[in-house]
C-alpha positions in Angstrom: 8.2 25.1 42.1 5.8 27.7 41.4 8.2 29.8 39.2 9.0 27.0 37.0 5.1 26.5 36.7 5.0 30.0 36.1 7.5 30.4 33.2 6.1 26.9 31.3 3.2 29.3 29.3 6.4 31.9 28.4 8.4 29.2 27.0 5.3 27.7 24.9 5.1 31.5 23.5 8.4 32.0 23.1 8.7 28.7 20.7 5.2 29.1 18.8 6.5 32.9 18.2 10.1 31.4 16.8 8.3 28.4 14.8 5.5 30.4 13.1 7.3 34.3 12.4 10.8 33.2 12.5 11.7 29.7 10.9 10.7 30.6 7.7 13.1 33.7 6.9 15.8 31.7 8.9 15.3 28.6 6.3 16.3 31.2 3.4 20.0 29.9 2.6 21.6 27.2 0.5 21.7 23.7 2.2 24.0 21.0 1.9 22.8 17.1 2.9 24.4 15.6 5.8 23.0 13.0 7.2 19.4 10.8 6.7 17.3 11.0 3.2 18.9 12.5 0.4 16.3 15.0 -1.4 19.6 16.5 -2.9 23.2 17.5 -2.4 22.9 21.0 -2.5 18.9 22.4 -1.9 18.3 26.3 -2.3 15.6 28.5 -0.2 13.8 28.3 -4.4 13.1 24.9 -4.4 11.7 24.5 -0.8 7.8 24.8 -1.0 6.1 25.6 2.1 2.8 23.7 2.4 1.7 24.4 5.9 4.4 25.7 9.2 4.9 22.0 9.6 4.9 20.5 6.1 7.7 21.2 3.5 8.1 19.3 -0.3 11.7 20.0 -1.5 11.6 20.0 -5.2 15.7 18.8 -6.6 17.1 16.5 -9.2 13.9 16.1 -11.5 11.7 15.0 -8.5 9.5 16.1 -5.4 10.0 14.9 -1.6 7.6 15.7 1.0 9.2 16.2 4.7 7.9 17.6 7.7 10.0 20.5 9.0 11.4 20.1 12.6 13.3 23.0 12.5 16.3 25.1 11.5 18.7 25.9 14.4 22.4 27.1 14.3 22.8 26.7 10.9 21.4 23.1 10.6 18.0 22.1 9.1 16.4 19.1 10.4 13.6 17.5 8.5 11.7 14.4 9.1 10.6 12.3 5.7 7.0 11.6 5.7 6.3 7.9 4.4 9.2 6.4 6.1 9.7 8.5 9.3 13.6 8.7 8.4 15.6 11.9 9.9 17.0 14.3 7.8 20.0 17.0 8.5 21.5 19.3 6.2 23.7 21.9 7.0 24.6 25.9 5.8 26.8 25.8 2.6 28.2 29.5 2.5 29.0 31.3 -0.6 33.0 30.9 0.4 32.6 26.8 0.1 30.9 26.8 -3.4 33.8 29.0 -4.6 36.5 27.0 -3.3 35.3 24.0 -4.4 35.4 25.5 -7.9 39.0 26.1 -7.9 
């Protein structure tokens, strides 16, 4: 019991290390919507616009949406709207998908 008590304050570290030093170079890809509030088909790593660690507005199709950032984990990003509390996924869109959907 004491070891799991023990390992709790390396675990808080280990997350506030990942959330605060290395969400942000980990949200720099193209997204493509998936599920929840649409604030655009395809969003790049240029129209996001960090406010705060926790706060994101996603600038797309002529118009701003504010969204607070839950995270961005195997290739998924999962934001939460912030008037109506709706979730929000968008997934990785590699360069291979935008050229075959060209052809």
């Amino acid at each position: 019991m004491r070891k799991i008590f023990r390992a709790w304050p390396f675990l808080l570290f280990i997350l506030l290390l990942d959330r605060f030093f290395l969400l942000p170079a980990r949200m720099d890809a193209m997204w493509q919507y998936e599920s929840g509030v649409n604030a655009g088909d395809i969003i790049f790593y240029d129209n996001i616009e960090i406010i705060s660690n926790l706060e994101i507005v996603i600038h797309a199709n002529k118009k701003s949406q504010s969204f607070y950032l839950l995270g961005c984990y195997f290739g998924n990003l999962y934001l939460l709207e912030t008037r109506s509390l709706e979730y929000t996924k968008y997934g990785t869109l590699e360069m291979a998908q935008l050229e075959f959907n060209k052809e």
